[in-house]
Steps between C-alpha positions, in 0.01 A plus 500: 500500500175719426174439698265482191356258280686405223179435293348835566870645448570392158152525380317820340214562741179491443383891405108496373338507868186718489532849593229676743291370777343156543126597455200391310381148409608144328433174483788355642744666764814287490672550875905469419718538223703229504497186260178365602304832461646589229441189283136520645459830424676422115207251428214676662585749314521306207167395526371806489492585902582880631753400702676731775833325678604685835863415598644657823836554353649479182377216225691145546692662800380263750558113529463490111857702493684347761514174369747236380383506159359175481208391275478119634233212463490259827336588856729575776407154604607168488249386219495146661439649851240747321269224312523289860365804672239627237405224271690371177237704293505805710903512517494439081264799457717736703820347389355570133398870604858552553591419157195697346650767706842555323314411179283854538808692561624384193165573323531845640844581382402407186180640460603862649871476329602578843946507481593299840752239408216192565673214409378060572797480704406154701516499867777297745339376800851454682551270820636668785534125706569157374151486656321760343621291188347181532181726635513609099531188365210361691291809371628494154392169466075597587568857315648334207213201443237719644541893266823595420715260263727725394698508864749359575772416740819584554745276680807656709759367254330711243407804666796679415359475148214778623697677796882529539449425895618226731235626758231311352361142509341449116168678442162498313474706172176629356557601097122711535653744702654852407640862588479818366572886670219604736557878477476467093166273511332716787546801337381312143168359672387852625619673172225232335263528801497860382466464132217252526315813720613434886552797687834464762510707798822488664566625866127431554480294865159372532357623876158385524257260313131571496261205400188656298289217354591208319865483465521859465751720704593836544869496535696821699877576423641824626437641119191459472206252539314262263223258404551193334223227401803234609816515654843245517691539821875382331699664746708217649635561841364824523599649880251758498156555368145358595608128403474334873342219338763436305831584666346224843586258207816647346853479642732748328830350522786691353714351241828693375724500191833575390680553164874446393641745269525366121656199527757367153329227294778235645331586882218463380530127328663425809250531732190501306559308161126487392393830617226347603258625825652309854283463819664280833309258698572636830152759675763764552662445208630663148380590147733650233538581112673664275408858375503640206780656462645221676534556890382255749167581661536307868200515713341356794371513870810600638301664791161467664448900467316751356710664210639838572853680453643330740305141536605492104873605567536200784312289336705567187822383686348181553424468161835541425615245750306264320598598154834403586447163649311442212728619240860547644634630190318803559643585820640787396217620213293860570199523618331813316111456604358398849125518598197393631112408510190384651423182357141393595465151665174303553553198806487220211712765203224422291342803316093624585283658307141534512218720646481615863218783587441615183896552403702287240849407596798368402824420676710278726741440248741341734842528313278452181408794412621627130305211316235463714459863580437538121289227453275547770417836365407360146300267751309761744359634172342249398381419793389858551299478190300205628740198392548348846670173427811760396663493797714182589489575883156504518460187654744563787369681890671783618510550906685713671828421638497441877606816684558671180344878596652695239851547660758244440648489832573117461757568199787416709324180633487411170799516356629341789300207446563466141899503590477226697267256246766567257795397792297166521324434262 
């Protein structure tokens, strides 16, 4: 089992980063080179912006390659539970963001001609309780009336018709929804980043942000310093870096993946008949696909830890434990891919963006990440250009998270807690 992402693995990386140092001026300094910068920095540019992105490591290496390969419409909420929280109208708006979201990736693929197996694949919602099932059939019945007719749901004597499992309880599909390979699209969106005029540094850490006037900054990296008119902070759960602000209301949680080898076309319309996108209903639970070229991708929170060697290779064998409770017929399948990533959570997994001190930002996917990474980008840009009602999170606060410094000590605590809502609940 190899500790790498399969995306970035079976992808050609990205290879037109900017040579020499980081020096001069623009108009727009895009902090991070994931999905969110890079679609940001992709329509700046397009509107006629000098546009520098600074990514610490390599392009769409981060979070935005060390996912499940999901492209989904829905919150991570329970819509019903959302719209009794927020407001029907507020929940509808974000709800509808969500499908915009996966919408722009589309646009994008087709726009740039970018070769990353998207495909409207629909999304299982799957119930990991007899409870959690009558939870989705109280929500499908608001989501349904209220913005999204085209759900629908799923009983348990049919849900062998979308997953060959006897571990689940019926589920909740979504036909918006969709998948396509991260490493492929990532290295697509900065190859038309570039072409539309972006400059991509890679390796380029940001170290220190100086506020001139306005929402100018001068922006340090360790190649080289420089001055930008404007400047997106898109670096998710960045660790180091003068982002205090943001990381007191970030948790980085890790999430980890594994992939089977190649699986024959009879395994596969065994267990996954639709090939359709599958999420479970428990907080520590499960989201799978299939690839490609027709593995199963298996992720999840298998672990409250950071990702590392060997936090991914334990956490890997719990993946695999699950697998196989899932999908006994498996049991004896390769695993050929194992790995992990910071995913960045906000304390309600609803995404920000806005303005603090001068500084745009995006981010707090929260498990939502390769649509609304995307989208939020296209988003930022307009906002950045004076268009303020772009953003669909503009109406929501951001405080900090109690006894959030910057560390996440309280990881454990965490996952601990979120073990035992899903033994009762």
């Amino acid at each position: 089992m190899k500790l790498a992402s399969y995306w970035l693995e079976s992808s050609t990386p990205f290879a037109g980063a900017a040579a020499g140092p980081v020096e001069g001026r623009a108009d727009v300094a895009v902090i991070g080179g994931g999905f969110t910068g890079l679609s940001a920095a992709l329509a700046l540019a397009r509107r006629g912006a000098s546009v520098v992105v600074l990514e610490a490591g390599r392009v769409a290496a981060g979070a935005s390659g060390r996912n499940g390969g999901h492209v989904n419409n829905g919150t991570s909420h329970d819509y019903a539970g959302l719209a009794a929280s927020l407001g029907v109208e507020q929940a509808r708006a974000l709800y509808r963001a969500f499908d915009d979201a996966v919408d722009t990736v589309e646009r994008i693929v087709r726009e740039e001609q970018i070769q990353c197996d998207f495909r409207r694949s629909g999304k299982i919602k799957l119930a990991a309780k007899p409870a959690h099932y009558d939870k989705l059939a109280r929500s499908f019945e608001v989501l349904n009336r209220d913005c999204d007719p085209q759900t629908e749901l799923v009983p348990r004597e049919r849900i062998r018709d979308e997953v060959g499992s006897d571990a689940f309880f019926g589920g909740l599909l979504y036909r918006k929804s969709a998948m396509m390979h991260m490493g492929r699209f990532g290295a697509g969106i900065a190859d038309a980043a570039v072409r539309a005029g972006a400059r991509i540094f890679e390796e380029a850490p940001v170290t220190a942000l100086q506020r001139l006037s306005g929402a100018a900054h001068r922006v340090t990296t360790p190649s080289g310093t420089i001055e930008a008119a404007q400047v997106l902070v898109a670096t998710g759960p960045s660790r180091q870096g003068p982002f205090a602000w943001f990381r007191r209301r970030i948790v980085p949680v890790g999430s980890f993946i594994v992939v089977t080898e190649p699986l024959p076309p009879a395994m596969l319309d065994s267990i996954m008949p639709t090939r359709r996108t599958a999420t479970t209903t428990k907080h520590i639970g499960n989201y799978f696909r299939i690839s490609p070229d027709d593995r199963l991708i298996w992720g999840g929170r298998a672990r409250f830890a950071m990702s590392n060697p060997t936090e991914d290779a334990k956490s890997g064998e719990v993946l695999r434990a699950q697998l196989r409770a899932a999908f006994p017929q498996l049991k004896d399948v390769r695993l050929d891919y194992c790995w992990g990533g910071l995913v960045d959570m906000t304390e309600d997994r609803l995404p920000r963006a806005g303005e603090q001190d001068g500084l745009f930002y995006a981010m707090g996917m929260s498990g939502h990440g390769a649509q609304m990474s995307v989208h939020l980008g296209q988003q930022m840009a307009k906002v950045m250009a004076g268009e303020r009602e772009a953003n669909p999170f503009r109406a929501l606060d951001w405080p900090a998270i109690a006894f959030n410094y910057g560390t996440p000590w309280f990881l454990p605590l965490v996952g601990a807690w979120y073990s035992l809502k899903d033994r009762l609940e």
